[in-house]
C-alpha positions as CSV (number, residue, x, y, z in Angstrom):
1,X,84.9,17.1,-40.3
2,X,86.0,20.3,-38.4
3,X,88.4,18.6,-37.0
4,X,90.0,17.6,-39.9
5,X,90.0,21.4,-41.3
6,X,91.1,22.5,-37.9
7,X,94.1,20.1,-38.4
8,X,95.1,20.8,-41.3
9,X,95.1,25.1,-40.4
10,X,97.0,23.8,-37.6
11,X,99.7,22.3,-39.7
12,X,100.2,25.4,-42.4
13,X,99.8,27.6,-40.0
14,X,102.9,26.4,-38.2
15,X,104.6,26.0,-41.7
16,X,104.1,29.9,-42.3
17,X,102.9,31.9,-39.8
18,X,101.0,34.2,-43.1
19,X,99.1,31.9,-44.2
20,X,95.3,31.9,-43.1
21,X,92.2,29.6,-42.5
22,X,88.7,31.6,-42.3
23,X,85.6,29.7,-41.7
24,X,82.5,31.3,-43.0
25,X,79.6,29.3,-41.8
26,X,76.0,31.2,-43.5
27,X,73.8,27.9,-42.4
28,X,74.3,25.2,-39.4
29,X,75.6,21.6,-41.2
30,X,76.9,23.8,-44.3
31,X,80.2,25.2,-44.2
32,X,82.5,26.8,-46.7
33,X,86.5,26.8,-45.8
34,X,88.1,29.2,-47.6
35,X,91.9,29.2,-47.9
36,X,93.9,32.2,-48.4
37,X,97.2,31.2,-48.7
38,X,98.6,35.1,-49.0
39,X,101.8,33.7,-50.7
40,X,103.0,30.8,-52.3
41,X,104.0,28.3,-48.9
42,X,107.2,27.4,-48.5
43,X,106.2,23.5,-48.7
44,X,106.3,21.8,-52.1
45,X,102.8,20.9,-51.9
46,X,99.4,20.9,-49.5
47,X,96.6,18.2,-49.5
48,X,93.3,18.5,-48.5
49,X,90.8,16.1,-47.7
50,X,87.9,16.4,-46.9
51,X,85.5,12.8,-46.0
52,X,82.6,14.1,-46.2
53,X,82.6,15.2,-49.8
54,X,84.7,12.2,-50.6
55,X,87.5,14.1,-52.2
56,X,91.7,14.7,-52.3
57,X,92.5,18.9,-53.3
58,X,96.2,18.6,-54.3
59,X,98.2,21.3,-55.1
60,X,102.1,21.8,-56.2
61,X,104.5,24.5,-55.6
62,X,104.0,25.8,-59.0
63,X,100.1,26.3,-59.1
64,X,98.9,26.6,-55.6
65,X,96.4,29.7,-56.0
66,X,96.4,32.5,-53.8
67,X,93.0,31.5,-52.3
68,X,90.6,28.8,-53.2
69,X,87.4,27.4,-51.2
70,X,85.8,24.5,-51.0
71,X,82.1,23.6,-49.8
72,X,81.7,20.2,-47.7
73,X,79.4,19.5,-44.8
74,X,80.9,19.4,-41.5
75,X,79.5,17.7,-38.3
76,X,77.4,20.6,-36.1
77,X,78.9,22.8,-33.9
78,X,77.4,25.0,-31.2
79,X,73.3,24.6,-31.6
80,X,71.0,26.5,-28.9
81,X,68.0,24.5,-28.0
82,X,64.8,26.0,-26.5
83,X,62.2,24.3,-24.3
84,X,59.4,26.5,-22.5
85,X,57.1,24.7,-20.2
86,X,54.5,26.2,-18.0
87,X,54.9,25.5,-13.7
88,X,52.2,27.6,-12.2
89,X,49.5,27.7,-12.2
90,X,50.5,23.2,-12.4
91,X,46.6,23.0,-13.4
92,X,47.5,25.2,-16.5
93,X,44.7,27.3,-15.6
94,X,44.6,30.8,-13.8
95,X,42.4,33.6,-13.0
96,X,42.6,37.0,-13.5
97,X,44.5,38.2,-10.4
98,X,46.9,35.0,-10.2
99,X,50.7,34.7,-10.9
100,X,51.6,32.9,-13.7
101,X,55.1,31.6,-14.2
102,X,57.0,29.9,-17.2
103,X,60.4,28.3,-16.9
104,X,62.7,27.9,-20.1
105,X,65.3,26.0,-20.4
106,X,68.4,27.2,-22.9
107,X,70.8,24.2,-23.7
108,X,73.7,23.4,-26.3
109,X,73.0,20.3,-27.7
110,X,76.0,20.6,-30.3
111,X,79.9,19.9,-29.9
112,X,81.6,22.9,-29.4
113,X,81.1,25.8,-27.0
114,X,78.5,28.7,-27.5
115,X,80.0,32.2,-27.0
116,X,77.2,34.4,-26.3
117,X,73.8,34.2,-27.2
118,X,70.2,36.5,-26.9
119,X,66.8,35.6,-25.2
120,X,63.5,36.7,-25.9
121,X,60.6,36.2,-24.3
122,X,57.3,37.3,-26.2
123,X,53.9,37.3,-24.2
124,X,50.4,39.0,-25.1
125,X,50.2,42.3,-23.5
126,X,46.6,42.4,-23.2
127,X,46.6,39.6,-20.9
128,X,50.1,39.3,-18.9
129,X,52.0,41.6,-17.3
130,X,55.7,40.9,-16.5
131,X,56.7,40.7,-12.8
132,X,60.0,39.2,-12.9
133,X,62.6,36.4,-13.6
134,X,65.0,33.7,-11.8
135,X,68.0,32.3,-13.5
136,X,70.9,33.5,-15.3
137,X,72.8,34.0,-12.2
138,X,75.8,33.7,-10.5
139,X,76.8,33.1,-6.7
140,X,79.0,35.9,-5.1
141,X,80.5,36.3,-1.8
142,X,80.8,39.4,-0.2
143,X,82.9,40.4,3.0
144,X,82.0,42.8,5.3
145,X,82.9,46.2,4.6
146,X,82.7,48.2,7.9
147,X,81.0,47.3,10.9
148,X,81.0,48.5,14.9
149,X,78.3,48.2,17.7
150,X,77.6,50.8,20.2
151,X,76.7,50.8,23.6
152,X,74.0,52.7,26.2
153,X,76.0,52.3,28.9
154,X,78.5,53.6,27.0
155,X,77.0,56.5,24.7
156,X,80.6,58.0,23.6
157,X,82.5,54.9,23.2
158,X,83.6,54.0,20.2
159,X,84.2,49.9,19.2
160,X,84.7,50.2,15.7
161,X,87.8,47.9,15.7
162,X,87.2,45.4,18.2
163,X,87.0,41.6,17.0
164,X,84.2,41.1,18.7
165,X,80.8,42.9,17.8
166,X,77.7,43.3,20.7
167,X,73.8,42.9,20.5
168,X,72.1,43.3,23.4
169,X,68.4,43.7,24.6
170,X,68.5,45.1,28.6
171,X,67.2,49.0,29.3
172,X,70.5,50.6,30.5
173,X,72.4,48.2,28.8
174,X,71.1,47.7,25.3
175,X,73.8,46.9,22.6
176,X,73.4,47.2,19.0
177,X,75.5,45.4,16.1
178,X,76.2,47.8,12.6
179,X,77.5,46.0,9.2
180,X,77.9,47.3,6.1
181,X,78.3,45.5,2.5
182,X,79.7,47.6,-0.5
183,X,77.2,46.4,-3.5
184,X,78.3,49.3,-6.1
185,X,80.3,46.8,-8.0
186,X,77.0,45.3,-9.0
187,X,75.3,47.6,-10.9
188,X,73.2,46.3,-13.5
189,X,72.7,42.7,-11.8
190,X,69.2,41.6,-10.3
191,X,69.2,39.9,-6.6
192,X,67.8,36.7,-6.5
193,X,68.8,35.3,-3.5
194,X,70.3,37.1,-0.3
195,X,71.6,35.8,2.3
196,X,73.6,37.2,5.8
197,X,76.5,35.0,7.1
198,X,77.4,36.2,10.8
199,X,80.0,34.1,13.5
200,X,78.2,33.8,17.2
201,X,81.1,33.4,19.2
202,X,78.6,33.6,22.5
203,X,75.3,34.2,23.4
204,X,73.0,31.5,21.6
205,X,70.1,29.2,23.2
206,X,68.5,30.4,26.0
207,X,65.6,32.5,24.4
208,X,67.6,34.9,22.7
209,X,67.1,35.8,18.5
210,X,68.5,37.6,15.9
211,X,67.0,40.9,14.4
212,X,67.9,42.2,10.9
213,X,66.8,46.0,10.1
214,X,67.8,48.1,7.4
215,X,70.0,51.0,8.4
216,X,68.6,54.5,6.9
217,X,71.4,56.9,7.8
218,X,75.1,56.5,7.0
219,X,77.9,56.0,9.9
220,X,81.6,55.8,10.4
221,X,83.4,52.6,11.7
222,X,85.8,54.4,14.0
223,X,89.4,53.9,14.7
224,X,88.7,52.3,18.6
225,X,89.2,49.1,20.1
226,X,87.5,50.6,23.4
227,X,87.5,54.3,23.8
228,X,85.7,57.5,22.9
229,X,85.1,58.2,19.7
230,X,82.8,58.1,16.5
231,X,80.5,56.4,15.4
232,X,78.8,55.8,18.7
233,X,75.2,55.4,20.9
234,X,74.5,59.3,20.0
235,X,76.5,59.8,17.1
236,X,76.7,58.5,13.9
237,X,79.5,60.9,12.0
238,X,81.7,63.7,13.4
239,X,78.9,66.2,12.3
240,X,75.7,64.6,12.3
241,X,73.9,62.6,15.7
242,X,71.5,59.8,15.1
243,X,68.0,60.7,15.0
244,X,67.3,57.9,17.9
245,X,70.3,57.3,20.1
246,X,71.6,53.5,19.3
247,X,71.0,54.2,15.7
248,X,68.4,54.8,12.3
249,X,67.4,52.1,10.9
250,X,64.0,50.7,9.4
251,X,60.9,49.1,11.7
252,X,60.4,46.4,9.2
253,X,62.8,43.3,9.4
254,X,64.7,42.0,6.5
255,X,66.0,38.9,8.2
256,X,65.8,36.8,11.9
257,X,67.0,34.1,13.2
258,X,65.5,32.3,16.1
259,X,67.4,30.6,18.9
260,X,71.1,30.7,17.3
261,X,73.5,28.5,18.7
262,X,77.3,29.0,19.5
263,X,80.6,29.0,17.9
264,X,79.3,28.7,14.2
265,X,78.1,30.5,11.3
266,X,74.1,31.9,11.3
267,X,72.5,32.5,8.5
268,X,69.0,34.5,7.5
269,X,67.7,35.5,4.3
270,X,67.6,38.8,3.5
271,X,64.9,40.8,1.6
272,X,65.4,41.0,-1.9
273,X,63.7,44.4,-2.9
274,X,65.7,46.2,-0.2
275,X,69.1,44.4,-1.5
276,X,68.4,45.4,-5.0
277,X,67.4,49.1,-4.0
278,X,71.1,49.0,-2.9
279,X,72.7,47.6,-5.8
280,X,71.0,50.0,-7.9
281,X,71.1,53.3,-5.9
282,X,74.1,52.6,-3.5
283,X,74.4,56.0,-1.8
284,X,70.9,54.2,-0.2
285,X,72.9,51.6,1.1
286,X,73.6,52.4,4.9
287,X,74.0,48.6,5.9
288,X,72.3,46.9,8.6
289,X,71.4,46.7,12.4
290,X,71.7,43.4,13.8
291,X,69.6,43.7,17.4
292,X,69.0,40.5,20.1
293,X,65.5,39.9,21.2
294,X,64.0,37.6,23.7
295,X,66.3,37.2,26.3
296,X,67.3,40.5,28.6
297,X,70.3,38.3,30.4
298,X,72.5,37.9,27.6
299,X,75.2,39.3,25.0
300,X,75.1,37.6,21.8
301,X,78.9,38.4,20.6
302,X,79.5,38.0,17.0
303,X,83.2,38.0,15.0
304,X,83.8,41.8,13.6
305,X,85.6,41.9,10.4
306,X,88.9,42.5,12.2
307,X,88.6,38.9,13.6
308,X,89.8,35.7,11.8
309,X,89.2,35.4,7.9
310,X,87.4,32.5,8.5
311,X,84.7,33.9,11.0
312,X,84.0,37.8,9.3
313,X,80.6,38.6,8.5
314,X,79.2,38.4,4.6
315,X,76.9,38.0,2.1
316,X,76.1,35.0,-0.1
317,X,74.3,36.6,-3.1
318,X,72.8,35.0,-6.3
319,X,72.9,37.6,-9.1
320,X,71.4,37.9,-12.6
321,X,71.8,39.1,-15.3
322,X,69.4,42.6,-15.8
323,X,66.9,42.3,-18.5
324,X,68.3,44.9,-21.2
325,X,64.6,45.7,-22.9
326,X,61.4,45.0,-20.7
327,X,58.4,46.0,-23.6
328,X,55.3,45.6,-23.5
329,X,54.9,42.5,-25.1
330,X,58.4,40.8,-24.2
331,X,61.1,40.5,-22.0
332,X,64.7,40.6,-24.1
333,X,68.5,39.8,-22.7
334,X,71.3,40.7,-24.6
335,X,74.9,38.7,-25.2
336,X,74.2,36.3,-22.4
337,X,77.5,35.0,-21.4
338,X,78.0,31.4,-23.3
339,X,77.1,27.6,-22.9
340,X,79.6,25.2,-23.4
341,X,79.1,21.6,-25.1
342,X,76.4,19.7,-23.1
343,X,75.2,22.3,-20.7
344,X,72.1,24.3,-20.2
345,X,70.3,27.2,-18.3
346,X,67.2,27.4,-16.9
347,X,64.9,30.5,-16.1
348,X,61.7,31.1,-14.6
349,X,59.8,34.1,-15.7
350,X,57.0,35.6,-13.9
351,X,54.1,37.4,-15.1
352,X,50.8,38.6,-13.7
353,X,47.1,37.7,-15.6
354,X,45.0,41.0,-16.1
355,X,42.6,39.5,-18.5
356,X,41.4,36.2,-20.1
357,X,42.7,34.3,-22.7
358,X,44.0,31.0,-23.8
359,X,47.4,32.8,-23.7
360,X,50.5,31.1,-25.7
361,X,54.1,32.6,-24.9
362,X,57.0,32.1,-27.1
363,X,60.6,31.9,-26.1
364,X,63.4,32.8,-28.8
365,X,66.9,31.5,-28.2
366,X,68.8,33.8,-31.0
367,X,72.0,34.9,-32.4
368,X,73.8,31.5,-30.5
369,X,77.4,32.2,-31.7
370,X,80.1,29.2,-32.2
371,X,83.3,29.1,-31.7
372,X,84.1,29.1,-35.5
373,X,81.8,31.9,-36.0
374,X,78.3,30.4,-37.0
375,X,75.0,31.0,-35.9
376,X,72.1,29.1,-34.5
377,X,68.6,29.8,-33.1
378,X,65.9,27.7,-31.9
379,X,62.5,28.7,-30.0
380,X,59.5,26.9,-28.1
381,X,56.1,28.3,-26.8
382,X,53.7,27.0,-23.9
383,X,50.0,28.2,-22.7
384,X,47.9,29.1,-20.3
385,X,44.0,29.3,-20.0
386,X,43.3,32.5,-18.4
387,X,39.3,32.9,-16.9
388,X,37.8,35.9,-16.4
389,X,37.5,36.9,-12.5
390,X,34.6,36.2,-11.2
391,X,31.9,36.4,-8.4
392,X,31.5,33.3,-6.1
393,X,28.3,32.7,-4.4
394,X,28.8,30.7,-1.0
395,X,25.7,29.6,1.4
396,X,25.8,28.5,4.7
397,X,22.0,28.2,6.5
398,X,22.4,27.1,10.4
399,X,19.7,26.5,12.8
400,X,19.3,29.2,15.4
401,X,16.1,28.2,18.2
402,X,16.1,25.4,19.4
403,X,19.8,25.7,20.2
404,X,18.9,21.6,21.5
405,X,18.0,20.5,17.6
406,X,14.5,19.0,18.5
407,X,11.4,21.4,18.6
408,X,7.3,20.8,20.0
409,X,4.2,21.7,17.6
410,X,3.4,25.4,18.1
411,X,7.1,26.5,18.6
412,X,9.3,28.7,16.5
413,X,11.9,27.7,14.6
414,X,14.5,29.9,13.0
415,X,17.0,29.5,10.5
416,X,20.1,31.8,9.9
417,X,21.3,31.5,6.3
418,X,24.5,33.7,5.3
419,X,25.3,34.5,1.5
420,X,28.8,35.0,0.9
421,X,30.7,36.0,-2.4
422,X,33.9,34.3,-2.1
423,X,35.0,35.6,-5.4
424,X,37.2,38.4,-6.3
425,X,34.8,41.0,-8.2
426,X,31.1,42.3,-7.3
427,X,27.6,40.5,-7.9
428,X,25.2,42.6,-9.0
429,X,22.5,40.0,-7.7
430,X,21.7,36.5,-6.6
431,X,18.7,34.8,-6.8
432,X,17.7,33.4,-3.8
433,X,14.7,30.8,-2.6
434,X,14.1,28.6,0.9
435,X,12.7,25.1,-0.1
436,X,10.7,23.4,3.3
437,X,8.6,20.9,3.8
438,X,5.2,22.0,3.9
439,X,3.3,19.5,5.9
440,X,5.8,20.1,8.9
441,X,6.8,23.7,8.7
């Protein structure tokens, strides 16, 4: 029947641009259309009908009020459904100590779009802690923003504009690839997935990999194809030098590839802590060191982002949106961008079991908004059986002498037997006995 109102606002509306339809909709299925016609229209008379209530509303010129309203049933609109299920532990049983994960799926199971709506997650505090989510996210691309390479043999050239960027692993000729990806416009996102996209135009096969570190001080590109200039194997700005010539940047890798081959795209995954550090605090973001390992014989020469748009360096990222309340007791997002007719979401939240329980969380899909203005909500819970941590007795009894398994009368025979506790808190004591046959031993 929305359509039908819909229609007929359509047509008055385009008889007199004053007059207006307002839809006030204070329960899902029940509506209330409210007319206010502002002045008299200019057509001799307007007819409403309505199916569902089985009735004709006529009106002429000389009576038509200046508002009226009538109350009829139209079919649903926007309606939020919410289904929570648990995925790990799949047993539906954890232990204190084990990561426990719920995924919930949002969908919008009426016939019109959903604007906005809110998510809540509730969980019991004395027995989970939140870790984190998945979901909610959407796939960016991000270009390169600066990048050079410097070399040893070369420790005041700068390369900052060349199309083609160096990594090298040879003493006295060691080459060292720097990219940089602006993130500030992120702010307020959560990484999910990262992931470095870098053309090998030469150098793949033949033993050789591909290093990812984190750089940790900040750098110039330069203005050089091939010449002196900054930044460069000793110096990283015009007034600062890098603390290790060839360039700062972290011991621990963020990415690798092994054995890359030529004239296409490589790919690795990038850490995800160390992407969101940058997102959030983006004067840490110095970019990253791309280094070759394995093979002292060969360049691997990547595509700078001076070279063809189709073979630049970036970033394929997967962002969510940021929880805007983490409590102690639930998780809560805020005017989550809308669902249209038919679709859905899905999230995985994480949390962490501290102590036992038979632990039910609840999921609240609220505030759904339609696109005339109503409201919907909807919510669905799922357990887990939490056991307290516990001490694990493990036995293992091997024969020592004879090391041959067979043994005379009057010999010795020894037995090793190790008691383990396989479990994950202390045993204050285990009761122990030997059982042997008498008449032999």
């Amino acid at each position: 029947m929305r359509s039908l109102g819909m229609k007929f606002f359509n047509t008055i509306k385009n008889l007199n641009k004053r007059e207006q339809l307002v839809f006030k909709t204070p329960k899902k299925g029940s509506r209330k259309l409210v007319f206010d016609m502002g002045i008299i229209p200019t057509i001799a008379s307007l007819l409403l009908l309505f199916s569902t209530v089985g009735a004709s509303i006529f009106f002429t010129k000389n009576n038509i009020p200046k508002s009226f309203s009538v109350e009829t049933t139209i079919d649903a609109v926007g309606q939020i459904s919410v289904s929570k299920t648990l995925i790990s532990p799949a047993s539906g049983t954890a232990v204190v100590g084990d990561t426990v994960t719920f995924q919930v799926i949002v969908s919008n199971t009426g016939g019109d779009d959903i604007a906005s709506f809110d998510l809540i997650d509730s969980f019991p505090s004395a027995n989970l802690q939140y870790l984190n989510f998945r979901g909610l996210a959407t796939n960016y691309k991000v270009l390169v923003n600066k990048d050079n390479h410097a070399e040893d043999k070369w420790p005041a050239y700068n390369l900052g504009i060349n199309q083609l960027l160096y990594s090298r692993v040879m003493p006295g000729d060691n080459s060292i690839t720097y990219i940089d990806f602006d993130l500030s416009s992120y702010s307020g996102l959560t990484a999910q997935v990262a992931e470095l996209n870098i053309y090998l135009e030469d150098g793949g096969g033949n033993g050789n990999n591909l290093e990812v570190y984190g750089m940790t001080s900040p750098w110039v590109e330069g203005p050089h194809v091939d010449d002196i200039g900054i930044s460069n194997w000793t110096e990283a700005t015009s007034t600062t030098s890098w603390n290790t010539p060839g360039g700062d940047f972290t011991s621990t890798q963020l990415g690798s590839i092994a054995t890359p081959t030529n004239n296409n795209y490589l790919s690795t995954g990038l850490t995800i802590d160390t992407i969101q550090k940058w997102i959030d605090s983006p004067i840490q973001n110095h970019g990253i060191a791309v280094l070759s390992s394995g093979n002292t014989d060969d360049w691997m020469e990547f595509r700078s982002r001076e070279a063809a748009a189709n073979k630049v360096p970036y970033l394929d990222l997967q962002l969510g949106k940021t929880p805007d309340a983490i409590n102690s007791n639930s998780v809560v997002w805020n005017n989550i961008p809308g669902l249209a007719a038919g679709t859905s979401d899905t999230i995985e939240i994480s949390f962490l079991a501290t102590d036992a329980c038979i632990c039910i969380n609840e999921a609240f899909g609220e505030n759904a908004l339609d696109v005339l203005g109503g409201t919907s909500s909807d919510s669905d819970n799922a357990s887990v059986t939490i056991l307290a941590a516990a001490g694990q007795v493990s036995i293992t009894n091997t024969l020592i002498t004879p090391s041959i398994d067979t043994a005379f009368i009057g010999d010795t025979v020894r037995y090793k037997i190790v008691l383990s506790n396989t479990g994950i808190v202390d045993l204050s004591s285990i009761p122990f006995s030997e059982i042997f046959p008498s008449a032999n031993l």
